[in-house]
C-alpha positions in Angstrom: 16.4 -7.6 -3.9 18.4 -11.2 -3.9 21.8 -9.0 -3.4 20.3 -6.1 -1.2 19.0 -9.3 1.5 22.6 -11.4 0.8 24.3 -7.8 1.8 22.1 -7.4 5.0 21.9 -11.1 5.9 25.3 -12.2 5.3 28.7 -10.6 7.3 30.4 -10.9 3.9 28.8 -11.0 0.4 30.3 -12.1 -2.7 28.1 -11.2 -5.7 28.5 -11.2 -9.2 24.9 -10.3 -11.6 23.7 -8.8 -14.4 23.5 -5.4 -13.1 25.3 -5.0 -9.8 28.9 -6.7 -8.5 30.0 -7.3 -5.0 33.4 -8.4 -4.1 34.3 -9.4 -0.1 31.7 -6.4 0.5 31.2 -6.1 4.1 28.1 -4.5 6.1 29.4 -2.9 9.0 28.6 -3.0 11.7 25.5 -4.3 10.4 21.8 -3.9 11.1 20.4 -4.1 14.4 17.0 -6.0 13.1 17.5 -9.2 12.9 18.0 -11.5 10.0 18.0 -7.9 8.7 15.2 -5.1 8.8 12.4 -5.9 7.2 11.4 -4.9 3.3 8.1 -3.1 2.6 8.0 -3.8 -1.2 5.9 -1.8 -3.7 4.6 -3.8 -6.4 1.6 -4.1 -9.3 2.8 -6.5 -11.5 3.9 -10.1 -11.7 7.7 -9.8 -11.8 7.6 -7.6 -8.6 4.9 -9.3 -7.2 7.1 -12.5 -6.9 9.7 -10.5 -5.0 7.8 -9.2 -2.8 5.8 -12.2 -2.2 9.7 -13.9 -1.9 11.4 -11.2 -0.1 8.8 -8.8 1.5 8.0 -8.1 5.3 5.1 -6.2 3.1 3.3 -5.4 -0.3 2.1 -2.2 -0.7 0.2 -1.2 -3.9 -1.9 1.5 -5.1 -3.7 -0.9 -7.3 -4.5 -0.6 -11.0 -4.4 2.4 -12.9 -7.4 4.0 -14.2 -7.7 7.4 -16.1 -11.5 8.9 -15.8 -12.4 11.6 -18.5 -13.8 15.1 -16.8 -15.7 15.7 -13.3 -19.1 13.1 -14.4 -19.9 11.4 -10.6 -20.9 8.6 -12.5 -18.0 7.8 -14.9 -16.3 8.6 -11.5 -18.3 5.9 -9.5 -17.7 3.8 -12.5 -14.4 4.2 -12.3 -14.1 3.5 -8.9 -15.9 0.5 -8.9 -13.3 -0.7 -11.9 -10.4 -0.1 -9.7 -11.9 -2.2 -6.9 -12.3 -4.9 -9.5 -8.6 -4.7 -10.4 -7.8 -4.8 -7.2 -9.4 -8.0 -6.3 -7.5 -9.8 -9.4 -4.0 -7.9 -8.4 -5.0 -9.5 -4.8 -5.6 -12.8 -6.1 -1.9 -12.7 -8.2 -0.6 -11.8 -4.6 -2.3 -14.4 -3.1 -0.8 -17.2 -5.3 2.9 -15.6 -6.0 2.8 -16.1 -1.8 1.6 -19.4 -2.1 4.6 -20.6 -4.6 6.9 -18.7 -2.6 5.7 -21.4 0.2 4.5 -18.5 2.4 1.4 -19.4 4.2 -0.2 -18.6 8.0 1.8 -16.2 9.8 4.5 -15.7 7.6 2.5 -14.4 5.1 3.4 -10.4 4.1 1.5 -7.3 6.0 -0.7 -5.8 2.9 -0.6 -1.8 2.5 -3.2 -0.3 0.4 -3.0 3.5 -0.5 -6.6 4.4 -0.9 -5.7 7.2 -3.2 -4.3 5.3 -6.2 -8.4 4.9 -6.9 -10.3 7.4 -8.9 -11.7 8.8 -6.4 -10.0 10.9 -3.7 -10.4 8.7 -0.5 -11.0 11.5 2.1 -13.7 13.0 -0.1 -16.6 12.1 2.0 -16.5 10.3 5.3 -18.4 7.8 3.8 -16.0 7.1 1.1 -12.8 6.8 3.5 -15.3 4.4 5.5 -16.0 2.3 2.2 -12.1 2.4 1.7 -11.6 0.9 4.9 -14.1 -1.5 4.7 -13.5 -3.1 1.2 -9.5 -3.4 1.7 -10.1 -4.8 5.1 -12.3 -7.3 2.8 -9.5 -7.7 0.5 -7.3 -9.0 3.0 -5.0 -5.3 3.6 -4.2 -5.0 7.1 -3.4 -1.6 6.4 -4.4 1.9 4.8 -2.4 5.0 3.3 -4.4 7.9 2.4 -3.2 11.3 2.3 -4.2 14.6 4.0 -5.9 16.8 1.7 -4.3 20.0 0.8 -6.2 23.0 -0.5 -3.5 22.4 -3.8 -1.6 19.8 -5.9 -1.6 16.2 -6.1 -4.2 15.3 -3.1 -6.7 18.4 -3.2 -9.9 17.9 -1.5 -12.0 19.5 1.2 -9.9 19.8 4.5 -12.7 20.8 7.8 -9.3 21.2 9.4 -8.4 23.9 7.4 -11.6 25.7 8.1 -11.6 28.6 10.8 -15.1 27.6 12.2 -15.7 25.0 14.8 -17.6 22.8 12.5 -14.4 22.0 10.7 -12.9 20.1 13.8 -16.3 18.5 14.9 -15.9 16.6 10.8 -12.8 16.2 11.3 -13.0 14.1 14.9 -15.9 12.6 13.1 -14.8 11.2 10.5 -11.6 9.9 12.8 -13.9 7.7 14.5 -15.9 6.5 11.6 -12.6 5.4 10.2 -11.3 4.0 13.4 -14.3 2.2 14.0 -14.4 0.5 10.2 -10.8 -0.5 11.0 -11.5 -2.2 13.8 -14.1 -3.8 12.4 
C-alpha cells in the first residue's frame, strides 16, 4: 500500500522493497483525484487493519468468520449473535489502529460493513436487514453492503421481486422503506 500511494502521490517514485521495485517509475498523466483517489481497504486482521487505518479513505469488513452446523434457528441465532460480538472487538482493534495512526474527528475512515459475512442471510426477513442496519449504525459503520438474493448460489434467499404476484413488489417497497428509515435513523 506504502508503494501503490508513493506511485499515485508522487510524479516520480523511486522504490526499492521486499516484494516489488520501482525505478524513475512515472504515473502518467496521473490521477485526477487529488492527493490521489481514495483507497477503500478490506481488512479483518491486525496487520491490515493498520493499513487501512494508515492509508484508507475506508475499512470495509465482513466481520469474523463463523461456520454454523445444519438449518437449527437457534444455533443460527446463536451464531449470529457471536458474529455481532466479534464484530464489536474487530471495531474496537479499528478504533485504536486509527487512533495510533493519529487519525481522529473528520479524518477518520468511512466504515463498510457487508451484512452478509454473518450467519444469517441479511435480507432474510425485513426485520433482520432492519436489525442489520440498526446494530452497525451502533457500531459506528456509516455504511451497509448486502446482496440481492438470487433464487441460487452464494446469496440464496426469498426474493418478493422475483414473484409474479403483486404482493412480491408491495414486500419489496416495504422492506425499502424499513431499511431506509433504520438508516436514517
Amino acid at each position: 500500500m506504502a508503494l501503490l500511494d508513493a506511485l499515485l502521490t508522487q510524479p516520480v517514485t523511486e522504490h526499492v522493497g521486499e516484494f516489488y521495485q520501482a525505478h524513475d517509475a512515472r504515473m502518467i498523466p496521473g490521477t485526477i483525484a487529488a492527493p490521489r483517489p481514495p483507497f477503500v481497504v478490506a481488512a479483518n486482521g491486525p496487520r491490515a487493519l493498520a493499513l487501512a487505518a494508515r492509508y484508507g479513505q475506508g475499512w470495509v469488513t465482513y466481520g469474523p468468520s463463523f461456520d454454523t452446523d445444519g438449518d437449527d434457528i437457534a444455533d443460527r441465532r446463536a451464531a449470529q449473535e457471536q458474529w455481532w460480538t466479534g464484530l464489536e472487538g474487530l471495531v474496537a482493534q479499528f478504533d485504536a489502529a486509527e487512533a495510533a495512526a493519529g487519525r481522529t474527528g473528520a479524518d477518520r475512515a468511512r466504515r463498510y460493513l457487508s451484512l452478509d459475512g454473518a450467519p444469517m442471510f441479511s435480507l432474510l426477513s425485513v426485520d433482520l436487514a432492519v436489525e442489520g442496519v440498526e446494530r452497525a449504525a451502533a457500531l459506528g459503520f456509516t455504511d451497509v453492503v448486502v446482496h440481492w438474493p438470487r433464487a441460487e448460489g452464494s446469496t440464496p434467499g426469498p426474493c418478493p421481486r422475483s414473484s409474479s404476484s403483486p404482493s412480491g413488489s408491495r414486500v419489496c417497497r416495504r422492506c425499502r422503506s424499513r431499511v431506509a428509515e433504520a438508516a436514517a435513523r
